[in-house]
C-alpha positions as CSV (number, residue, x, y, z in Angstrom):
1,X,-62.7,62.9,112.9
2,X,-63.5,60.8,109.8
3,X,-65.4,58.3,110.9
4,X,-67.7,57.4,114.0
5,X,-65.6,56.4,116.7
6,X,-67.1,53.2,119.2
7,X,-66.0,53.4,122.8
8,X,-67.2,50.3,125.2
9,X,-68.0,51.6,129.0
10,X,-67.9,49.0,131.3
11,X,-68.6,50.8,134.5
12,X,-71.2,49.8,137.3
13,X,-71.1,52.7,139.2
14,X,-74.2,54.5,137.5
15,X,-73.1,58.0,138.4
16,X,-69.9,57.7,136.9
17,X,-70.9,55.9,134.2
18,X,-73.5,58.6,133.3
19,X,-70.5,61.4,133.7
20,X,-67.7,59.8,131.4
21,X,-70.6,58.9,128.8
22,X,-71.9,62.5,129.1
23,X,-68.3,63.5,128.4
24,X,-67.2,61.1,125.5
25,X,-70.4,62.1,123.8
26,X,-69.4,65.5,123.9
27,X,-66.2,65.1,122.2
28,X,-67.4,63.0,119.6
29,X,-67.2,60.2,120.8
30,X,-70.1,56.8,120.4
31,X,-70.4,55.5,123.6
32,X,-72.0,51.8,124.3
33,X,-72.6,51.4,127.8
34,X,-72.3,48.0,130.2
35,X,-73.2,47.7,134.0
36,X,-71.7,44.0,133.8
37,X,-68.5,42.1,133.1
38,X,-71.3,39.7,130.6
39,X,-72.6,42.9,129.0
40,X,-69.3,44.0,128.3
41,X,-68.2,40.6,126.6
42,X,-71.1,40.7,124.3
43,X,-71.1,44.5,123.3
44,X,-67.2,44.1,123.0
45,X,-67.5,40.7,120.7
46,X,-70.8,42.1,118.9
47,X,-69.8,45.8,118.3
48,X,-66.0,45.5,117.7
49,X,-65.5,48.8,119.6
50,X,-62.6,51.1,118.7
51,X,-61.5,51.2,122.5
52,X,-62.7,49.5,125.5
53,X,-63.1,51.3,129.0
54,X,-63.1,48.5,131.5
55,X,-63.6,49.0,135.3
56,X,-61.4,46.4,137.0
57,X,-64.4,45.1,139.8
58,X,-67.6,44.4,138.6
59,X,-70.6,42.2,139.0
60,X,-70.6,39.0,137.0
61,X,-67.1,39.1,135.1
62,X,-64.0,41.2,136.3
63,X,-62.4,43.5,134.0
64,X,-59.0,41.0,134.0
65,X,-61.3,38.1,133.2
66,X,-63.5,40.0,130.0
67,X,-60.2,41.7,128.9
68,X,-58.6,37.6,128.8
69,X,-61.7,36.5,127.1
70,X,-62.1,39.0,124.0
71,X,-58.4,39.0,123.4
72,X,-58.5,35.1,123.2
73,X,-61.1,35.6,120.9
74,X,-58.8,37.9,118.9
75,X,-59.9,41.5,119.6
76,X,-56.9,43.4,119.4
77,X,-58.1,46.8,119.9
78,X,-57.2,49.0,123.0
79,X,-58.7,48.2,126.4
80,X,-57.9,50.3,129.2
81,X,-58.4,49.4,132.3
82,X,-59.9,51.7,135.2
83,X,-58.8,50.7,138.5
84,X,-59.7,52.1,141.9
85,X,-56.5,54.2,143.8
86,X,-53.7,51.6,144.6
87,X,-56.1,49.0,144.1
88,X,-54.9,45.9,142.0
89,X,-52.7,47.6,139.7
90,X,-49.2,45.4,140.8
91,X,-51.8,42.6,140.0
92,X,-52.7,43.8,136.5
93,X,-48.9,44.1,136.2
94,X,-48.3,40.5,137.1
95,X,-50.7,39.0,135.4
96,X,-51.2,40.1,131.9
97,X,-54.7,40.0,130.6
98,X,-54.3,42.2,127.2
99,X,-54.7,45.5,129.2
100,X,-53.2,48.5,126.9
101,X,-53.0,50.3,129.5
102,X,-54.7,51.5,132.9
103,X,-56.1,55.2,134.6
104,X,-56.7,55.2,138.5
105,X,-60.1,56.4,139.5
106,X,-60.7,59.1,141.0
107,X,-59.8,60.2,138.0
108,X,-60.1,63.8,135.9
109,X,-62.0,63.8,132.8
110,X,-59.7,66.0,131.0
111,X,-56.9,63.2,131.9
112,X,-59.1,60.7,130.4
113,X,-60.0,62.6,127.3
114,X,-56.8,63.5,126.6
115,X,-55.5,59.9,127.1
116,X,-58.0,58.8,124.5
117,X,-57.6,61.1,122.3
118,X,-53.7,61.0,121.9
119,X,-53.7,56.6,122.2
120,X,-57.0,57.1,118.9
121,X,-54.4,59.6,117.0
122,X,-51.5,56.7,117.2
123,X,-53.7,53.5,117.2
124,X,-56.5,54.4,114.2
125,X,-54.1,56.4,112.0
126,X,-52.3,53.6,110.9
127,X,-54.9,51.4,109.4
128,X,-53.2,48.2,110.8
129,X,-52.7,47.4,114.0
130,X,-49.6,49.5,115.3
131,X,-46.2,47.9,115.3
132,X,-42.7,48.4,115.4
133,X,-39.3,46.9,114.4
134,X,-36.2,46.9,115.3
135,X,-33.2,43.9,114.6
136,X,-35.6,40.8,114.8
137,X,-37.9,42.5,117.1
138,X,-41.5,43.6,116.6
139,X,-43.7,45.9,119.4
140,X,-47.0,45.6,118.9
141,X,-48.3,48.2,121.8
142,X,-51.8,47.6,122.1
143,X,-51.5,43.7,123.0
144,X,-48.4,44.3,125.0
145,X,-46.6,41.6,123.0
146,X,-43.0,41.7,122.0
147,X,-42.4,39.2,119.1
148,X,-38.8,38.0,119.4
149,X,-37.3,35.6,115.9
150,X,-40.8,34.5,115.9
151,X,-41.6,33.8,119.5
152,X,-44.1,36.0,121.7
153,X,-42.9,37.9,124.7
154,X,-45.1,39.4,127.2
155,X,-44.8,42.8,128.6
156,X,-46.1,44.1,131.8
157,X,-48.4,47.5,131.2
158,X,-45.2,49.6,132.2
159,X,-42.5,47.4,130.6
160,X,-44.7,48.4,127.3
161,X,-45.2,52.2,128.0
162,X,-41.3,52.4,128.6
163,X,-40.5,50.3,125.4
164,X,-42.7,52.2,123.1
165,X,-41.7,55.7,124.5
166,X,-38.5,54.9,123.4
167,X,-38.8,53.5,120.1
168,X,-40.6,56.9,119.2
169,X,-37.2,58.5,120.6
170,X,-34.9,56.4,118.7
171,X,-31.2,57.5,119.5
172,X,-32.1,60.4,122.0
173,X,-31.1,60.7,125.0
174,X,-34.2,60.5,127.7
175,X,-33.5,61.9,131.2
176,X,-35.0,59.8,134.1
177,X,-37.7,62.3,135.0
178,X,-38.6,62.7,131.5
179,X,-39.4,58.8,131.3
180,X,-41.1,58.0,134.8
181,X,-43.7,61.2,134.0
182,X,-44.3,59.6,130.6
183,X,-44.9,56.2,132.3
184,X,-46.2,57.1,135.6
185,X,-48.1,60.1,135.0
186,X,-48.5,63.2,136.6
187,X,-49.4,62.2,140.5
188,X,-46.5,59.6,140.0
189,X,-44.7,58.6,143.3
190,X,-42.1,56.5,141.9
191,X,-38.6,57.2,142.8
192,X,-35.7,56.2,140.3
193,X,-35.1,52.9,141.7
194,X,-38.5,51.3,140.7
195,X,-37.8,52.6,136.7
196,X,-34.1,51.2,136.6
197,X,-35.9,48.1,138.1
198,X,-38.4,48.2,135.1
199,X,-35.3,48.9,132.7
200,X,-33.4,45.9,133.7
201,X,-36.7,43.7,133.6
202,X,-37.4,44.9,130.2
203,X,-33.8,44.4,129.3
204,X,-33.5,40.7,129.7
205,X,-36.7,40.6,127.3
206,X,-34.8,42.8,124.6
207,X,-31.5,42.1,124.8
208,X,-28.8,39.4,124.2
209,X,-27.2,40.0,126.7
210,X,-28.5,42.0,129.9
211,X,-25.3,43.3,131.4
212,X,-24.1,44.7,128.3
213,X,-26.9,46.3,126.6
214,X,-26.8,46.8,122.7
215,X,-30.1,49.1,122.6
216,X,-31.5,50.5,126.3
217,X,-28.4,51.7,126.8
218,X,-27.7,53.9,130.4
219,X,-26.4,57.4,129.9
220,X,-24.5,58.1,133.3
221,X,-26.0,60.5,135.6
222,X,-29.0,61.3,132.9
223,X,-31.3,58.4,132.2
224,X,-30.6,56.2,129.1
225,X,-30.9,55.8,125.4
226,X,-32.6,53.6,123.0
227,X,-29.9,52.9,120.2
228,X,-30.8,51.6,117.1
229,X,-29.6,52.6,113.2
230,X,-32.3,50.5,111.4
């Protein structure tokens, strides 16, 4: 890697702390620690880290309320939250704080690194902020927003994985199973209804019209299809 990369751990478990800072260290990675939802607001404001680890329950300050606080202070760089099994997550989905995105402890360290790594390779090789177009739309992933002629449109955590995943697939066809392990992840257990439910929310974001789709467009009996000539 070219330069040092910063990762804020916000964690107050000690002994997990200690294992993913052992473990981002040994890829490369700096790692400033926090026990505390205030420690993490002031390394995270001070240090201008590249991404931000969160842990969703801590002492002092939850994750959801440090996340709202730096991004209302204009970090924009990726926070991810780490959640405890089942716990919270519809909540981080209804309420958007800024999250990028979120991994479900107990979690494996490979997942992790691998997570960071590949978000790092899309997020820091563009020097600016990440973004896409399309008609008079623009994505910007790591804030979750969609700006629409001008105005700002939040996306839940999945509505922006799904989005995303297919504006890198432009005009290819993306089978459901395809889609809900690129959204879900491996240990998923989703069935098909809860993604069409995601497609139709994020569909009344994107589109003119819902019920006839210009772009997320379903492909019968295979999963659907982002169309776009820009």
């Amino acid at each position: 890697m070219n330069r040092e990369i910063k990762i804020a751990l916000a964690e107050d478990d000690e002994n997990l702390r200690f294992l993913v800072a052992e473990r981002m260290q040994s890829e490369g990675y700096k790692v400033l620690e926090a026990s505390n939802g205030d420690e993490a607001e002031t390394i995270i404001l001070t240090e201008h880290p590249d991404i931000v680890l969160l842990d969703w329950m801590m002492p002092g300050k939850q994750g959801s309320e440090v996340c709202e606080n730096v991004r209302a202070k204009g970090f924009d760089k990726l926070i991810i939250m780490m959640t405890a099994k089942g716990q919270d997550v519809d909540k981080i989905e209804a309420y958007n704080f800024g999250v990028s995105d979120y991994i479900t402890k107990p979690f494996n360290m490979d997942v992790l690194v691998a997570m960071i790594d590949n978000k790092i390779k899309f997020s820091l090789n563009s020097e600016k902020s990440e973004s896409y177009r399309f008609a008079n739309m623009e994505h910007l992933p790591n804030t979750h927003l969609l700006i629409k002629d001008g105005r700002k449109v939040e996306l839940t955590i999945l509505e922006n994985r799904i989005l995303l995943y297919f504006l890198k697939n432009q005009n290819k066809v993306i089978n459901r199973e395809e889609l809900m392990m690129e959204v879900w992840g491996y240990n998923a257990d989703v069935n098909t209804r809860t993604l069409d439910m995601h497609i139709v929310r994020l569909r009344k974001k994107i589109e003119t019209n819902a019920d006839s789709p210009q772009y997320l467009q379903t492909v019968r009996g295979i999963g659907y299809k982002f169309v776009y000539q820009g």
